[in-house]
C-alpha positions in Angstrom: 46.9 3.8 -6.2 43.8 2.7 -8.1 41.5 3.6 -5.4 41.2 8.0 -5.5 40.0 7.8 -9.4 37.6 5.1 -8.5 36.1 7.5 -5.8 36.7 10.6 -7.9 34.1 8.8 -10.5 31.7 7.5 -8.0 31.8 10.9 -6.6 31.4 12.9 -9.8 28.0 10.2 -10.6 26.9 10.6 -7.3 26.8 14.6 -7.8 25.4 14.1 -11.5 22.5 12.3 -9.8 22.0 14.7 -6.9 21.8 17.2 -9.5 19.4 15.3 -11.1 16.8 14.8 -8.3 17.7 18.6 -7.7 16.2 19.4 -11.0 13.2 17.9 -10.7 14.4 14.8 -13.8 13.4 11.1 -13.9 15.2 8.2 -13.3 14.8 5.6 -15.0 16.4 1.8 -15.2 19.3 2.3 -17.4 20.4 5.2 -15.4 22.9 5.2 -12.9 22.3 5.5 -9.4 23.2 4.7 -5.7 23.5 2.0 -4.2 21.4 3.4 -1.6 18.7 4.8 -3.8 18.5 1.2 -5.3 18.1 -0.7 -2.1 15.7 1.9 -0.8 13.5 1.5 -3.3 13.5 -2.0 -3.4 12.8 -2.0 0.1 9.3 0.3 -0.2 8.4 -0.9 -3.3 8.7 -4.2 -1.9 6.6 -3.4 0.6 3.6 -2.0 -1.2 3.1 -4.5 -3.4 3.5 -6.9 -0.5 0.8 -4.3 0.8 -1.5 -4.8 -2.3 -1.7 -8.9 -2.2 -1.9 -9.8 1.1 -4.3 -7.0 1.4 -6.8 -9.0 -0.6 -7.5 -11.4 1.8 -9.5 -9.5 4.4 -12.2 -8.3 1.7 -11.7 -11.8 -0.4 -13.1 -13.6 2.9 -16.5 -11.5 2.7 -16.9 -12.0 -1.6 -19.1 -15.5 -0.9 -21.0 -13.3 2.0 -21.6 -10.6 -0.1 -25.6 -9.3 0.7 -26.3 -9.1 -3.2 -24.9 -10.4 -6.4 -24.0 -6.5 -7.3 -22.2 -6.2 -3.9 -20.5 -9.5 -4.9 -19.6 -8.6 -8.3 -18.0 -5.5 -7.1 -16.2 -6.7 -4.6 -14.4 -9.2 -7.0 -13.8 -6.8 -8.9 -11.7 -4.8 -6.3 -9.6 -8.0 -5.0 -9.1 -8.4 -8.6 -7.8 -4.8 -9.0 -5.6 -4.9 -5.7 -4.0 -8.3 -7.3 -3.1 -6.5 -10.5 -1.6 -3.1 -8.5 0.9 -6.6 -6.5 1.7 -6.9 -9.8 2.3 -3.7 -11.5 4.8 -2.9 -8.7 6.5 -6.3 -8.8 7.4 -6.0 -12.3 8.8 -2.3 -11.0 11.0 -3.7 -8.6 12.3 -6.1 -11.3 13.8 -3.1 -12.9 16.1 -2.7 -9.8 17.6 -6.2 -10.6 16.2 -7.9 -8.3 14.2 -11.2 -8.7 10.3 -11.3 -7.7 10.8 -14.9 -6.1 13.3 -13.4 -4.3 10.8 -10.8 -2.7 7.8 -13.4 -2.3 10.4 -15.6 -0.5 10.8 -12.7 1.7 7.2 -11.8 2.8 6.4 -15.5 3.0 9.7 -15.9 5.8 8.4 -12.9 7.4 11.3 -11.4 6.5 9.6 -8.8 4.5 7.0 -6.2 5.8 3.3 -5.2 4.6 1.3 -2.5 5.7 -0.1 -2.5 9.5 -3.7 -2.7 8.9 -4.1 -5.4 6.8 -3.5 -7.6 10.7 -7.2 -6.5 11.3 -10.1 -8.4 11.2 -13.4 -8.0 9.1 -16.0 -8.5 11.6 -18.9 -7.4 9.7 -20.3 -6.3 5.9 -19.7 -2.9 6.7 -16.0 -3.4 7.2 -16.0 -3.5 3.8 -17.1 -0.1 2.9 -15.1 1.4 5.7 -11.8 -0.4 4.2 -12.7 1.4 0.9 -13.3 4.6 2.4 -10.5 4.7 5.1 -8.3 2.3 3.8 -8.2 3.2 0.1 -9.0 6.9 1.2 -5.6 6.8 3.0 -4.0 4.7 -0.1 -4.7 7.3 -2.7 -3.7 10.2 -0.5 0.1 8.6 -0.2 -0.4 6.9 -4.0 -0.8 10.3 -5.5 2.0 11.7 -4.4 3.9 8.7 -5.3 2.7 9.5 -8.8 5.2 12.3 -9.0 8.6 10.3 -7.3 11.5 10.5 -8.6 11.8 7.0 -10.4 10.0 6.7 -13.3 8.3 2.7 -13.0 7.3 3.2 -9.9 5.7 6.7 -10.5 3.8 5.4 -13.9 2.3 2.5 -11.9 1.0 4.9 -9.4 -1.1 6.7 -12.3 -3.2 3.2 -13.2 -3.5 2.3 -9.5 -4.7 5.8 -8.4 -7.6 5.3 -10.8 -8.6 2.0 -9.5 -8.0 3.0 -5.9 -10.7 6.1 -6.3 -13.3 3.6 -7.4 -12.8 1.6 -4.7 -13.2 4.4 -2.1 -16.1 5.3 -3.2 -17.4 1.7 -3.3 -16.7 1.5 0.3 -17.7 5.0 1.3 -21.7 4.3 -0.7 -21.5 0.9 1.0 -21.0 3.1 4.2 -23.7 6.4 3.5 -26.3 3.3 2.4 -26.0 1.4 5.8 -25.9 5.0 7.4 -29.1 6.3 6.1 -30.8 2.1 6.6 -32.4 0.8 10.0 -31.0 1.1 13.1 -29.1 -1.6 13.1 -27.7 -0.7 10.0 -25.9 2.1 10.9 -25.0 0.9 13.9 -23.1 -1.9 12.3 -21.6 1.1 10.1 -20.6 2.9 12.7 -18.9 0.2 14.9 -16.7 -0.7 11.8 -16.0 3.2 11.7 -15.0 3.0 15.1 -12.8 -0.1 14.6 -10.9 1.2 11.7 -10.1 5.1 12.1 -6.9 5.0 14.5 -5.6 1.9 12.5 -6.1 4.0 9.2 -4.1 6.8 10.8 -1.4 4.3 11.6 -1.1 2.7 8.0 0.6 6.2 6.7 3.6 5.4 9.2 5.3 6.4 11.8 5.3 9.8 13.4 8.3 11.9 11.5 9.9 12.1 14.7 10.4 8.5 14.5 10.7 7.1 10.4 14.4 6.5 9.7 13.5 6.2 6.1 11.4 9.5 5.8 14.2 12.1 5.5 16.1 10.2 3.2 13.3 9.5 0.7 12.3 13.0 0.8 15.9 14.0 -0.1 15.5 12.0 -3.0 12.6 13.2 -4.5 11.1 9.6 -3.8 8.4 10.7 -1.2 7.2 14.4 -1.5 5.1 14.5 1.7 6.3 13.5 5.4 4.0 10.9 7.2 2.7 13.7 9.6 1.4 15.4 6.2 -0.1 12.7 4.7 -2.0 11.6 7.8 -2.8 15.2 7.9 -4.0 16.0 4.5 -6.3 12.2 5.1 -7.9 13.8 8.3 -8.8 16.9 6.5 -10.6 15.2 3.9 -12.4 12.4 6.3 -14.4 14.4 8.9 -16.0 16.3 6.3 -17.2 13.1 4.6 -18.3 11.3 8.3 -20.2 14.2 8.7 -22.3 14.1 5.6 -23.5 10.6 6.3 -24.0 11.2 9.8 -21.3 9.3 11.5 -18.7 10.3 14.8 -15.4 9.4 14.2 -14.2 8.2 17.2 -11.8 10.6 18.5 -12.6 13.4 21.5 -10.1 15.6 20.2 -10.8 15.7 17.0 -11.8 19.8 16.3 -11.2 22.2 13.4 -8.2 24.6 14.4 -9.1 27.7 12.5 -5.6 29.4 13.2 -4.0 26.4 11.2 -7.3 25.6 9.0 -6.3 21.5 9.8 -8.7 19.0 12.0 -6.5 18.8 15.1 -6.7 15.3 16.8 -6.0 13.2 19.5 -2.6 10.6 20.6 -2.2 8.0 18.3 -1.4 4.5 19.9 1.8 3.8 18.4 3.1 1.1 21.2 -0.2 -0.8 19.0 1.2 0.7 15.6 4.5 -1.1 16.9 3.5 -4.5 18.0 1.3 -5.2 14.8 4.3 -4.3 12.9 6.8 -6.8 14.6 4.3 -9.6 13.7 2.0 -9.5 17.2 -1.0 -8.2 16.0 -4.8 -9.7 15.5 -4.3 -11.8 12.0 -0.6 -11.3 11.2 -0.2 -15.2 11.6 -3.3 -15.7 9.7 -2.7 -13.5 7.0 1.0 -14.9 6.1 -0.7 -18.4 6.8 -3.2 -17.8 4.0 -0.1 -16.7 1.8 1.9 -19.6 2.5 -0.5 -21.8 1.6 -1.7 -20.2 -1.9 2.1 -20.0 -2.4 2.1 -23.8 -2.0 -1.5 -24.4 -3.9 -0.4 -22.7 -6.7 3.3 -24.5 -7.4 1.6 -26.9 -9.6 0.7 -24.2 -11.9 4.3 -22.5 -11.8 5.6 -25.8 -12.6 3.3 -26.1 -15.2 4.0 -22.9 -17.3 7.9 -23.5 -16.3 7.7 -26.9 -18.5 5.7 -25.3 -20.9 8.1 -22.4 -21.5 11.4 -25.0 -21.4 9.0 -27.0 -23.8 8.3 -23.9 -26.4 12.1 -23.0 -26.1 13.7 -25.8 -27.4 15.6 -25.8 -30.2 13.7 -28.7 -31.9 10.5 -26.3 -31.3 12.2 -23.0 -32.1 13.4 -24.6 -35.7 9.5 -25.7 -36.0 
């Protein structure tokens, strides 16, 4: 007898809320959602902050073989920056209810997932610029539109981040036109890592549409505003002109200017690769969660530490102090 108002009310919220995202609102911690809505956003914003930390271990392994102290400095700085954006999107996730250990525990199992291209391998210096250009090129075309979803913690993060993430594309991309422009050898190390990193950067902004359960979904819900297929898209558009003007071939046959659509057309994209690095069989997936694991377990002294300082400070022998 209880059970129609119970579903009349979660009805009636449900339609409040679709009438929210309809409108264009915000929603914010306090306000009620669904179920669904919560757990997908848990699960993506899980995943790019996931995304953010593990992704700075292929540039922290190049910081002590750095060819100058500016190059050095600079790219500190950016491992620094991508440690902070783990962060910022933690705490986000925390407004959801759930508990960050509860997320590290995740990745760490391999439960959890992180974006596909950070399972590559930095072979040489200029892998470095090319993960600024392509990698955080590809970042800050998905990251601004994330600036505008619908739930307000994660779309306020993505304002800070999208700063940072433009200085570090264009860190990578004058590593990039510098080595282009050098000796021979140079720019042929430039354009090997160019060659190394363009389909994988396609691959990090998903799935095709035809195949991303979560796309429509999302989109419904104001959460994502582009598709997949549109952001890769929109990151094509804005890379050839930029290979071009440092004289570099991205390496793709089909890739031609389609004056009827005014879009770069371009060729297959591997995605039996895309799939296997995802289920945990590409070049440094063990690696990568390896190197996790282990700061996880080098750093427990220090969590232990600040826990018995905390329990310490809260006391109520030291709170009467």
């Amino acid at each position: 007898m209880d059970q129609q108002p119970q579903n009349t009310t979660e009805e009636a919220l449900n339609a409040k809320f679709e009438a929210r995202i309809a409108a264009g609102e915000t929603i914010e911690p306090k306000d009620w959602m669904p179920e669904r809505y919560r757990t997908q956003l848990i699960r993506m914003m899980s995943q790019h902050a996931h995304s953010e930390v593990v992704g700075m271990l292929p540039e922290g392994n190049w910081i002590t073989r750095a060819p100058s102290l500016k190059r050095e400095m600079v790219l500190i700085s950016k491992v620094q920056d991508e440690a902070g954006h783990g962060l910022y999107i933690y705490c986000g996730t925390e407004t959801l209810g759930v508990d960050r250990a509860e997320l590290v525990d995740q990745l760490l199992s391999g439960r959890a997932k992180y974006s596909s291209i950070f399972n590559y391998p930095t072979l040489t210096w200029a892998d470095m610029g090319v993960i600024g250009w392509f990698v955080d090129g590809a970042a800050i075309v998905n990251q601004t539109v994330l600036a505008k979803a619908s739930y307000g913690p994660y779309a306020r993060a993505m304002i800070r981040i999208c700063k940072e993430e433009n200085f570090h594309k264009k860190q990578g991309y004058e590593i990039i036109a510098t080595l282009a422009k050098g000796t021979p050898e140079q720019k042929a190390m430039a354009q090997g890592a160019v060659n190394r990193w363009w389909w994988p950067s396609l691959m990090m902004l998903g799935p095709s549409d035809t195949n991303s359960p979560n796309t429509a979904e999302l989109m419904r819900w104001r959460v994502k505003r582009k598709t997949n297929d549109e952001l890769r898209q929109r990151f094509i558009d804005l890379t050839v002109p930029q290979a071009d003007a440092v004289g570099l071939t991205l390496p793709d046959p089909d890739l031609k200017f389609n004056p009827e659509t005014q879009h770069y057309d371009f060729g297959a994209i591997n995605w039996d690769e895309f799939w296997q690095v995802v289920k945990g069989n590409g070049p440094c997936n063990r690696e990568r969660l390896q190197a996790r694991r282990d700061a996880h377990e080098n750093g427990r002294w220090v969590r232990e530490a600040a826990e018995a300082y905390a329990a310490k400070h809260s006391s109520p022998a030291q709170s009467a102090a």
